[in-house]
N, C-alpha and C positions, 0 to 999 in steps of 0.2 A: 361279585357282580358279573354280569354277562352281557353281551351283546348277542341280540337276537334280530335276525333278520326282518321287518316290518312284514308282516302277516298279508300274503297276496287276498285274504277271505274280503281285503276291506275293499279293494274293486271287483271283487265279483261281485258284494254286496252291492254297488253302485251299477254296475252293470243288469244282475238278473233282478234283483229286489227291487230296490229303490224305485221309485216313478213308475212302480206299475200302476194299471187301470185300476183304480177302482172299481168301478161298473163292470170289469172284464166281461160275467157271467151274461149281464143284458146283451154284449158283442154276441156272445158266444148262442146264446138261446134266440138271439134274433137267423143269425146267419143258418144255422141248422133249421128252427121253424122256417124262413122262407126256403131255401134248397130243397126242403118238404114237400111245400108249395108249386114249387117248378116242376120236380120230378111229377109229382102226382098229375098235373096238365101234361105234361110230358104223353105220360100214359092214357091219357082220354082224348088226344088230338091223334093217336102217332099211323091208327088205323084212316083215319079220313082223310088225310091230308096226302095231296099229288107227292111225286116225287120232285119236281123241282121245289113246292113248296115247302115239304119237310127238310131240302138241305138247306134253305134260308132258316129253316124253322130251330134243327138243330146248333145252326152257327149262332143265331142270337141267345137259344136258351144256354149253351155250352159258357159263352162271353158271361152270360147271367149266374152260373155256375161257380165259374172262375170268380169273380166278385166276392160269392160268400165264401169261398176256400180265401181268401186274403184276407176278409174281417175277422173269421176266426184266427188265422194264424197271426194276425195283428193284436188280439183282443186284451193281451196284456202288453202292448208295445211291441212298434214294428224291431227298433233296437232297445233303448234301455226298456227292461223288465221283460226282455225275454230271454226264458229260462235255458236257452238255447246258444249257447257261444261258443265255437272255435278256441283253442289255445291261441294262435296268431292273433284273429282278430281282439279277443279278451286284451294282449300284449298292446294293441293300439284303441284302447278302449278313452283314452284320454282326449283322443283327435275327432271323437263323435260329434261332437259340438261344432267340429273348425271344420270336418270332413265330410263327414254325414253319407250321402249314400256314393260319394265320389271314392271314397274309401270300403264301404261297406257292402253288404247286399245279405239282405233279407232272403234267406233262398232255402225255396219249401223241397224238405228231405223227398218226398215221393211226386213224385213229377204230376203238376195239375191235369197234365191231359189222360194221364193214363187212372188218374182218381175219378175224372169225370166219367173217364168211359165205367168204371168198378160203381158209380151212383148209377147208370143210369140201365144196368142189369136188375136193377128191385122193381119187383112188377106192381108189388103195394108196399110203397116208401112209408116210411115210420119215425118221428123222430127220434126215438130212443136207438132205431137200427143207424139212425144216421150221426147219432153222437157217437156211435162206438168205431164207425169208420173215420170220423172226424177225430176224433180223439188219439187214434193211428196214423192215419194217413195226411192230414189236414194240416201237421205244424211246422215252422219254420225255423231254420238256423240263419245266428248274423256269423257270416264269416268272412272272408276279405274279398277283394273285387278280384285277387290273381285266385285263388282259390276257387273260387265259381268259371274263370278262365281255365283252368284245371280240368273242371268238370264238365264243363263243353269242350274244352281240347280233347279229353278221352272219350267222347261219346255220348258224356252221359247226362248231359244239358236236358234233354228232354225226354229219357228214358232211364231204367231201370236199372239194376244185374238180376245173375238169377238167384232165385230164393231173397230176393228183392220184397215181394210180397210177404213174406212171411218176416223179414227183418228190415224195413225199408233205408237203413244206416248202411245196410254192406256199400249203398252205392258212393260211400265216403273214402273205401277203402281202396286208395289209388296204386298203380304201380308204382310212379316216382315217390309218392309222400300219402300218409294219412290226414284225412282231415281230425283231429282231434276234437272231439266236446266234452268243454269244462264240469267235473261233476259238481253239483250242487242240489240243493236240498226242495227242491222247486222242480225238480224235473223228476215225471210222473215215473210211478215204477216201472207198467210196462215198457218206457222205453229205456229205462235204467236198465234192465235187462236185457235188451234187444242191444245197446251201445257197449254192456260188458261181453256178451257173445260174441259182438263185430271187435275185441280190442277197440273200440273207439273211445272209450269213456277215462280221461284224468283227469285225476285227483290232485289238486294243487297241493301243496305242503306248507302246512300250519305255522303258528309261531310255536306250536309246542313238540315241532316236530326234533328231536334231542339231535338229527344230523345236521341241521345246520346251528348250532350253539356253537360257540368260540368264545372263550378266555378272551379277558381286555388286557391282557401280557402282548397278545398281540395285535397287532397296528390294523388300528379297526376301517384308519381310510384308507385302507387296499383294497376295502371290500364293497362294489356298487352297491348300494341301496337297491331297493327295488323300484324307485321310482327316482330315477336321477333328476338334477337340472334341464334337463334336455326332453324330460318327460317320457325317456326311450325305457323300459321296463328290461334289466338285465339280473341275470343270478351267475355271476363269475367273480371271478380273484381277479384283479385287476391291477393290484402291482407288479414290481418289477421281476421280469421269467427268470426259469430258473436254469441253470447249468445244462447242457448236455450232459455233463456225467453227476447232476445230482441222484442221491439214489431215492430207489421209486418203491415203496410198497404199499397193495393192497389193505385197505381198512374192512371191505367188501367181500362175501365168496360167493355169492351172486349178483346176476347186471340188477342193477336196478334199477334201469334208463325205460321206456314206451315201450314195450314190444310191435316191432313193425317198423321202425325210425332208423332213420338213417347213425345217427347216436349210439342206438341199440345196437346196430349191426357191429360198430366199430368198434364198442366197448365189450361186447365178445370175442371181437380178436385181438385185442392186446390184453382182457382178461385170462385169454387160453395160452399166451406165449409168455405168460408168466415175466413180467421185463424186470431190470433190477438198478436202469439207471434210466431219464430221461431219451437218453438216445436212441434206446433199444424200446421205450414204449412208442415214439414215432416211428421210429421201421418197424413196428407190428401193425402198424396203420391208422394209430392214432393221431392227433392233430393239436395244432396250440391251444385250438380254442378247448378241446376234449382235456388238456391238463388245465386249463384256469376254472372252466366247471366241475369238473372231478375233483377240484383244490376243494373248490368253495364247498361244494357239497359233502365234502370231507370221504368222497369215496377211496384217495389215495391219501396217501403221506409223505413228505419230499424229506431228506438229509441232506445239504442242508434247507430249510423251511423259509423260503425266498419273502415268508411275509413277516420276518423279521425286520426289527426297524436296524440290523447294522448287516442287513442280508450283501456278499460280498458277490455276486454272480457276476460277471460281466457281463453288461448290457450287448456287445459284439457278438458274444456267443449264443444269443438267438437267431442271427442268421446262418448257425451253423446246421440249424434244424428247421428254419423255414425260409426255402428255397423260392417261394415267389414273394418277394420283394414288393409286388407291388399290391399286394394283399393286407390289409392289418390283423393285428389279433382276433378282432370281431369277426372276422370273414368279408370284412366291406371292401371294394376299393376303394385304392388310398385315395383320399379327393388331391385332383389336378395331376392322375397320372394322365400321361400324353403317349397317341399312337399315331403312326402316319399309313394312313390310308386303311380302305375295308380289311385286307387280310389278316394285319396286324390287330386290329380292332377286334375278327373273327377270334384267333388266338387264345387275347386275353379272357373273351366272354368265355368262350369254352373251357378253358381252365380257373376263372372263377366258379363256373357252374360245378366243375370237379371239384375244387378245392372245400366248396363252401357253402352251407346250407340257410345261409338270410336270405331272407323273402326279398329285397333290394339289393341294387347294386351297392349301396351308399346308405350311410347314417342315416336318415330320412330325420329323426328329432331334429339331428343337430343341422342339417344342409339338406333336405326334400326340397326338393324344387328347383334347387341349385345345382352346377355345374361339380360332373364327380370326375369327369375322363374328356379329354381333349380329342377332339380326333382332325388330325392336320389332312387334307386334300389338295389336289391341284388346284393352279390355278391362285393360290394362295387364298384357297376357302378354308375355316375353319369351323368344326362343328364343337357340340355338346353334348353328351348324354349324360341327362341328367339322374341324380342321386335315387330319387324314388321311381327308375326304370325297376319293374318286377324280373323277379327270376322267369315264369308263366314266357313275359315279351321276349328276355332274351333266348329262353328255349325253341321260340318261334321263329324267332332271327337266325339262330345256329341250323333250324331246319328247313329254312327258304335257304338261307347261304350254300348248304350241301345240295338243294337242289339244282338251284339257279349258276352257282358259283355263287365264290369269297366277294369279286368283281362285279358280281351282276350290278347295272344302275340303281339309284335311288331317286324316289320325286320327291321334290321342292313344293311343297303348297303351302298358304295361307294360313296362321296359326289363328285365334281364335281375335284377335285383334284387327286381322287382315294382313302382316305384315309378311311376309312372302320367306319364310326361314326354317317352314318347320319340315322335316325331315323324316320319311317313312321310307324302310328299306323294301316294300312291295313296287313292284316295277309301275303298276296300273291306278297307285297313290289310295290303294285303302290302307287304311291306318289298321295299329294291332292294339289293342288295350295296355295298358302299361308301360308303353314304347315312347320314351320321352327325350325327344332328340330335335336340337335347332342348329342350325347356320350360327354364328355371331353375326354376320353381315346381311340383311336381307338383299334380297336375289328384287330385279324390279320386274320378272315375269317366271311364271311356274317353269321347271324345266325338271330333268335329270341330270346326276350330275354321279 
């Protein structure tokens, strides 16, 4: 008998399947017949009309435009039953009900304004000409709300890249990370095609896939489930690490991580330094978390096999290979580390960012919302930054801080209660998305501090 890891197919099934529209096709054959209808007035007003009243004329029909580009990309569901999901957000697919668009965002691959301007070059609109552009250009991904902060940080909020038109997905394809979309069985060929072109497109891994089976000789709760108590979605070894000098060999002669990924990259260089003990696979540049996924995934093989149940490792001898202390296995920080003052604060964000690739500073299943890192100030004020701050904020924070300085001030305003604690590192009090930081103590008037 075996132990086989619980088959991710069953929340993508709940995610793209499940609670689609019925009627989808009525959405869909309504919004392209009326955008018919627009353009074609379009075209028999566009000679007669002044110039000031043509710019009122194209801002409401453009408004009217936009409308039926969202009922379509809606038309099988704005999140569950679209066939359209991010790895990340898929990972927090359970929190749709509790989160909804506070977590998520509906975000159409090719940028509406530049669709609208591409409708409204058709001199005799058609709607057969307009399902094939709609069927392109028209549809929507749910991916996370730091991930769309991504996409407006790089530029690309309301615009393109090039050869964007002819694959509208390259625009996923980030410097710092890829957006990934989940393959499944619902998403149309053409852009099945257009997402294997862009590397955008994985393939989750089956129950029948023979690399993750394991023998019940060994100790099966070392191994996360895929959907914990905590409802956090993980695929790692999660018992006790294994030795500095255990020894290490490859199962694998090629990566078989994302191409494009941060993962990918690392598992190329300790794939090519060929390592032979624990020690020597983290000075090649790997990391704890890259040995408990490479356990589980059965891409290495340890001597001795730490997920024995009389494995003799010393627990001590993990901080002989992971030097930041205040990091866990996961790549989280440790909830209730404590820093005094901004610099310090600086510091640890920037070398979390280096160290570690969760989308959160903090567990989010188990403490979102909750306090993950301490930050002491004069005066004897005491802050929080909380657990579900995004990677996205802190990249923002680390590049206000280098401009501003470490020290620059912070304002004090009114959190959503009224109570005067919440805490944004912009001097002039606009807030950054994902930036989840309070006083303990409310302040009894807005200031800096």
């Amino acid at each position: 008998m075996e132990f086989v890891r619980p088959s991710e197919d069953r929340l993508l099934h709940k995610a793209s399947i499940s609670k689609r529209h019925e009627r989808a096709e009525y959405w869909i054959r309504s919004a392209i017949e009326l955008a018919t209808l627009l353009l074609r007035h379009r075209v028999s007003v566009l000679n007669r009309l002044e110039p000031a009243e043509l710019n009122v004329y194209e801002r409401v029909s453009g408004e009217l435009l936009s409308r039926t580009i969202w009922k379509y990309s809606e038309a099988h569901g704005k999140l569950r039953g679209n066939p359209f999901w991010s790895l990340k957000a898929l990972d927090h697919f359970d929190e749709v009900e509790r989160k909804g668009d506070k977590l998520f965002r509906h975000e159409h691959v090719f940028p509406q304004k530049m669709l609208i301007e591409m409708l409204r070059k058709f001199e005799n609109p058609e709607t057969s000409q307009l399902r094939l552009v709609y069927e392109k250009y028209a549809v929507a991904a749910v991916i996370l709300k730091e991930e769309d902060a991504l996409l407006h940080g790089s530029g690309r909020g309301q615009n393109t890249v090039p050869g964007g038109l002819d694959n509208p997905w390259l625009r996923y394809q980030l410097d710092n990370q890829q957006i990934l979309i989940v393959e499944n069985e619902l998403i149309p060929a053409w852009h099945l095609e257009k997402l294997r072109a862009a590397n955008l497109l994985f393939r989750l891994p089956s129950a029948d896939d023979t690399r993750v089976r394991v023998s019940t000789i060994r100790k099966a709760s070392n191994r996360k489930r895929a959907v914990d108590g905590s409802g956090i979605r993980r695929y790692y070894y999660d018992g006790p690490f294994p030795s500095p000098d255990a020894k290490l060999r490859f199962l694998v002669a090629n990566n078989p991580k994302v191409p494009g990924t941060a993962a990918w990259a690392r598992f190329e260089l300790y794939l090519r330094a060929k390592p032979a003990t624990v020690r020597e696979f983290m000075e090649a540049g790997g990391r704890s978390e890259d040995i408990r996924s490479d356990l589980w995934h059965e891409y290495i093989a340890l001597d001795p096999d730490p997920r024995a149940v009389n494995s003799d490792a010393p627990v001590t001898d993990l901080f002989t290979i992971q030097p930041a202390g205040r990091f866990g296995m996961d790549g989280h920080v440790v909830k209730g580390t404590r820093v005094t003052g901004k610099v310090e604060l600086l510091e640890l964000l920037k070398d979390w960012l280096d160290e570690s690739d969760v989308p959160t500073i903090g567990k989010v299943g188990d403490f979102g919302g909750s306090p993950c890192i301490f930050i002491s100030f004069d005066n004897n004020l005491t802050a929080v930054l909380n657990a579900d701050t995004s990677r996205a904020a802190v990249g923002e924070y680390i590049a206000y801080a280098r401009r501003r300085g470490a020290n620059a001030p912070w304002s004090v305003k009114p959190n959503r209660r009224g109570r005067i604690n919440k805490l944004t590192f912009r001097r002039n009090g606009a807030e950054t998305p994902g930036w989840y930081c309070y006083l303990r103590q409310p302040l009894p008037a807005e200031r800096e501090i």
